[in-house]
C-alpha positions in Angstrom: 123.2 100.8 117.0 124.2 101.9 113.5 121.6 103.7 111.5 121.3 103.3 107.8 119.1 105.5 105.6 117.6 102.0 104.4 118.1 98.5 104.9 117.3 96.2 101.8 116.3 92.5 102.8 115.8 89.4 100.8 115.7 85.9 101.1 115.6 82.6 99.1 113.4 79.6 100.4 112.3 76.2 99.0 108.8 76.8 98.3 106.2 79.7 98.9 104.2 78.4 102.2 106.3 79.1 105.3 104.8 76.0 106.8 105.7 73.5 104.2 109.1 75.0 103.5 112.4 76.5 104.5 114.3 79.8 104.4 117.9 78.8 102.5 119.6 82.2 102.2 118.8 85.5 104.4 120.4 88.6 104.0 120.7 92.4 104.4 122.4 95.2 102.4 123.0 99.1 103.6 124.7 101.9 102.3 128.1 102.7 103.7 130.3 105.3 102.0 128.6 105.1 99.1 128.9 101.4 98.8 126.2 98.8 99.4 126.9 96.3 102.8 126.1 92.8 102.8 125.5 90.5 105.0 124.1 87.3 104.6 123.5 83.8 106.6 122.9 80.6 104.7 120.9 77.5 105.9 123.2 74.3 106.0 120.8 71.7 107.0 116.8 72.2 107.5 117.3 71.7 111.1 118.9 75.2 111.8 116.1 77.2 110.4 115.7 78.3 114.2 119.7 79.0 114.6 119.1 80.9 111.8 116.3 83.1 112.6 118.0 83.9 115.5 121.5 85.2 113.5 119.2 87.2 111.0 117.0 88.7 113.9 119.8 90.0 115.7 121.0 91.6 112.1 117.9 93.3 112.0 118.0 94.5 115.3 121.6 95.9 115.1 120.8 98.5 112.0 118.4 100.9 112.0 116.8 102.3 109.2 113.6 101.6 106.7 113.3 97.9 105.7 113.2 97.7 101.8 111.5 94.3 100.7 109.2 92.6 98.8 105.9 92.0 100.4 106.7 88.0 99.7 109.9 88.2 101.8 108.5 89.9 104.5 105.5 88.0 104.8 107.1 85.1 104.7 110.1 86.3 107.3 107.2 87.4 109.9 105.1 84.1 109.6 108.2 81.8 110.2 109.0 84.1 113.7 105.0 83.3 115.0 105.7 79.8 114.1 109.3 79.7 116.1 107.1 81.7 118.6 109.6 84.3 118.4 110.0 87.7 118.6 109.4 89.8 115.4 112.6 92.3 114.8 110.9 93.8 111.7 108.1 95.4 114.4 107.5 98.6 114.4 110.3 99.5 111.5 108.4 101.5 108.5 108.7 98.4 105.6 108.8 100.0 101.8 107.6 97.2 99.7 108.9 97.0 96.0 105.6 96.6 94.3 104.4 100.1 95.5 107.6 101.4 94.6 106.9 99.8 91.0 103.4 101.0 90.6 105.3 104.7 91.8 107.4 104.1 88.7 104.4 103.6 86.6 104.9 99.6 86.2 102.9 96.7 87.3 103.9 95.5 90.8 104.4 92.3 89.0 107.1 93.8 86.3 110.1 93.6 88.6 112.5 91.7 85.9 110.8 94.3 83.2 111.9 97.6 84.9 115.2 96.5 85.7 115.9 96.1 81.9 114.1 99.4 81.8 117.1 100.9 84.3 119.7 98.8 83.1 120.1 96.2 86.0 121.8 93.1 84.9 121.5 90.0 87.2 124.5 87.8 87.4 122.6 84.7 88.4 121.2 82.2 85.8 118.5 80.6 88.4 115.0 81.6 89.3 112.7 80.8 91.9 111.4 77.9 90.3 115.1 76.0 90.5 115.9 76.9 94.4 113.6 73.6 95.9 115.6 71.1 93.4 118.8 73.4 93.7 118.9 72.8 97.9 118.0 69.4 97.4 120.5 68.6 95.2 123.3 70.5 97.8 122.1 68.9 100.8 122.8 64.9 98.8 126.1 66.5 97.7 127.2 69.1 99.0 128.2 71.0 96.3 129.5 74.2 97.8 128.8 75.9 93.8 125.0 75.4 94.7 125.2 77.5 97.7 127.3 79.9 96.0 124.5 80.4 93.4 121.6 80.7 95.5 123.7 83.3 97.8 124.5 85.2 94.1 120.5 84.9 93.5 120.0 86.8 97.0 123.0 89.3 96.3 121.4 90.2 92.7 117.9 90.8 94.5 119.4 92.9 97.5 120.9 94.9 94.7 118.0 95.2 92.6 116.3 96.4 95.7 118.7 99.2 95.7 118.8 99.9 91.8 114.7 100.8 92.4 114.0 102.4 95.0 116.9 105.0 93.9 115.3 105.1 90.6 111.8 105.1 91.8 112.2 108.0 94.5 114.7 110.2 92.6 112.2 112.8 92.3 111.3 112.8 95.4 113.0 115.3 97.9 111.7 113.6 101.2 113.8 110.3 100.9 116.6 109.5 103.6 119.3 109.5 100.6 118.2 113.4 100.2 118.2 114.4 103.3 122.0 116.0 104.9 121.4 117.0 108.4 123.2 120.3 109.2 122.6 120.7 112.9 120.2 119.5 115.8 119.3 121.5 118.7 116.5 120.9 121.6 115.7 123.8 123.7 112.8 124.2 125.8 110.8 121.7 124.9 111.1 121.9 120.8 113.3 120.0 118.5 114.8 121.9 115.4 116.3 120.3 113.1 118.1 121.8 110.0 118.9 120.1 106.8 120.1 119.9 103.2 118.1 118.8 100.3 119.5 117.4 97.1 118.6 119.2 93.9 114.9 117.7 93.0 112.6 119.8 91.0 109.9 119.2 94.1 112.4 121.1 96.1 112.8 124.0 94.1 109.0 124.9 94.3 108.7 125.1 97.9 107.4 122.8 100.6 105.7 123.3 103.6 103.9 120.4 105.9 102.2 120.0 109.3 101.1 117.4 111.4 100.5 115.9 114.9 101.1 113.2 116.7 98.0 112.1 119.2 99.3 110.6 122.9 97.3 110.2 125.5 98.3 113.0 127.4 98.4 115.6 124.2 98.8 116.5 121.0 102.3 117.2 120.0 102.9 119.2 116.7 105.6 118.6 114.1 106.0 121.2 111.0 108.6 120.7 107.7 109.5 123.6 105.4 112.2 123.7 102.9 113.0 126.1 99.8 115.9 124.9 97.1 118.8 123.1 99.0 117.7 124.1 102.7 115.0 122.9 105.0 113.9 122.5 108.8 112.2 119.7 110.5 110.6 121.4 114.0 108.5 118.8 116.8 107.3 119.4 120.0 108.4 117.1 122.8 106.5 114.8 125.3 107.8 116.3 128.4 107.4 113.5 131.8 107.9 109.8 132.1 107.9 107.2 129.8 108.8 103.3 129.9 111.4 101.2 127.8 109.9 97.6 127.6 111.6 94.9 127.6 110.8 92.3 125.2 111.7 89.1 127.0 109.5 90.0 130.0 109.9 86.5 131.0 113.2 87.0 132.1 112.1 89.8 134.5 110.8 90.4 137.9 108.6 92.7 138.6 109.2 95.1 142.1 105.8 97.1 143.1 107.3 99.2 145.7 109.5 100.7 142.6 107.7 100.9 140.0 110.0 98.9 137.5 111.5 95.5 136.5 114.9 93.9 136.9 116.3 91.1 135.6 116.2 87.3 137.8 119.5 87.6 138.0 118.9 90.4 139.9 115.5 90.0 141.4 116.3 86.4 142.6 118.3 88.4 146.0 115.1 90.6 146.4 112.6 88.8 148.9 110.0 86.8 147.0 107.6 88.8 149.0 108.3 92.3 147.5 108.7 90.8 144.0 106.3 89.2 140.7 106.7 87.6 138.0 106.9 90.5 134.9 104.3 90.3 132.6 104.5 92.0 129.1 102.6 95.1 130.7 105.2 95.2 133.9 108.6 94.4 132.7 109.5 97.9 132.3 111.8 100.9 133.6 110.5 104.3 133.9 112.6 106.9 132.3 111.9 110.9 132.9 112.6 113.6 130.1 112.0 114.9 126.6 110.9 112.5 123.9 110.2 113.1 120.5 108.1 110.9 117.9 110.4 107.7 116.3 108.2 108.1 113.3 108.9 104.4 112.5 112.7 105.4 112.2 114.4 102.0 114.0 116.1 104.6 116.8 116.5 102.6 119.8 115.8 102.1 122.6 112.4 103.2 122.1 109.9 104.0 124.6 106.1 104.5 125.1 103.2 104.5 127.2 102.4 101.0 127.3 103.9 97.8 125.4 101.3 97.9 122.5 101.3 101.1 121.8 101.3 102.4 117.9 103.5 105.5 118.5 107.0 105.1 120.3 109.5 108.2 120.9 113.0 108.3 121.3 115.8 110.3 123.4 117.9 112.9 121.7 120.6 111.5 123.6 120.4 107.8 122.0 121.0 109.1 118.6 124.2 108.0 117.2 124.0 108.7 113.8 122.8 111.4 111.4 121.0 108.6 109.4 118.7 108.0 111.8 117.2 111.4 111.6 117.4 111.8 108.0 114.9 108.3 108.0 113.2 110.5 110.8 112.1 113.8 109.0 111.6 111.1 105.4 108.9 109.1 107.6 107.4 112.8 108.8 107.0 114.2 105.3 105.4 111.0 103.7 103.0 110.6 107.3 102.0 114.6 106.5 101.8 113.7 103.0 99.2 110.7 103.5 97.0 112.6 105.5 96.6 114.8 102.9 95.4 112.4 100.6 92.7 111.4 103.3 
């Protein structure tokens, strides 16, 4: 799964009450070579809202990262997946909503359209939120492809605006995924050390040193961050034994006692019914044995834990395909060590 230091999401919908209304555009945006990705699904008729939840969910699912949104959008997103009765693939991603990112900036979380003059963000779209119920109305009696093209420009515009904050709002910061380089990984007996570069903040120049822990039910597993100037290291203990990868449709799954572990009925369906269940959400698992290290709310996949509703999940060293993924790693670290000491 490709890892992205952040994952901006937006969406258009015909009214405000996810009940009552539709989503009409959906889409995502990442950083790729310093150029912003994006990809977005539009809603041709009402009646393939569900199609449509489906495409975006399985967007969300392939990228890892931070989800940066509004709290509106995301809101809104997660109350149409209960509704569909489907899975949520924002759960258990760390979400970085744009009003706190405002209010970091010194603004209202209400002055969105006020600090992007203040940065110099220029929209290219002429409609607001107001227009979009008469705007789809008016392309589903048509079909007046410009309409659809406008609303998708209205997405694109927010998905960049996304962007155009957060860098402004966390420039000063040295603990964001876009400052962090990773220089090398190793895992040796037990401890993950990770070393990285910082870009040239003023924060980083003074000095920084965190600790925390991470509570499991077996122990408590400590994690440490220093870095000085340009250089830093990210150190965590690992959770040494077994842990379980769930799966999420557990209905598909059967359940074998003897071993401890779930298979799929396509599977199952030769083992005799007698050594054999039906998975539930707590059974419809398979046991894995070796070092895991805290996700931090990173996106790495697969992710494992102790049981299916656990808060905290860990990850393999050897599932990491990309650097990204760690830099949103040790960022989710520093800003859990820095809350705490707030408390």
């Amino acid at each position: 799964m490709p890892a992205y230091s952040n994952i901006y999401f937006a969406i258009t919908t015909t009214g405000s009450d996810p009940r009552m209304s539709h989503m009409i555009t959906a889409g995502l945006a990442y950083e790729e070579n310093e150029k912003l990705i994006f990809r977005q699904e539009t809603l041709e008729k009402p009646a393939d809202e569900l199609a449509l939840l489906k495409r975006l969910a399985d967007m969300l699912r392939n990228t890892g990262g931070n989800i940066i949104s509004t709290t509106s959008d995301i809101q809104y997103i997660k109350s149409k997946y209960s509704f569909y009765r489907l899975s949520d693939p924002l759960l258990g991603r760390k979400t970085v909503y744009l009003e706190d990112m405002l209010k970091t900036a010194g603004c209202s979380g209400n002055d969105r359209y006020a600090y992007e003059s203040r940065i110099g963000f220029e929209r290219n779209s002429i409609l607001n939120g107001s227009l979009f119920p008469g705007e789809y109305t008016e392309y589903l009696l048509t079909g007046r492809k410009d309409i659809i093209d406008e609303l998708i420009t209205h997405n694109t515009d927010d998905l960049k605006s996304l962007a155009a904050v957060f860098r402004s709002a966390s420039a000063s910061d040295p603990f964001t995924p876009e400052n962090i380089i990773i220089n090398s990984v190793i895992a040796n007996d037990g401890l993950l050390t990770i070393r990285f570069s910082l870009a040239d903040t003023p924060a980083a120049k003074e000095g920084i040193e965190l600790q925390g822990t991470v509570r499991t039910p077996e122990d408590a597993l400590r994690y440490s961050l220093c870095a000085c100037f340009n250089t830093g290291e990210f150190k965590c203990e690992a959770l040494r034994g077994e842990l379980r990868f769930y799966f999420e449709n557990y209905k598909d799954y059967y359940y074998l006692p003897m071993e401890g572990r779930a298979v799929h009925k396509s599977v199952g369906q030769f083992v005799d019914p007698a050594y054999r269940k039906r998975a539930r959400k707590e059974t419809a698992f398979e046991p894995y044995q070796g070092d895991f290290y805290p996700a931090f709310s990173s996106g790495i996949k697969p992710c494992f834990k102790n049981a299916p509703d656990d808060a905290i999940s860990f990850f393999r060293l050897s599932d990491v395909q990309d650097n990204a993924a760690l830099s949103v790693l040790i960022a989710n670290a520093a800003e859990k060590c820095k809350n705490r000491d707030k408390k």
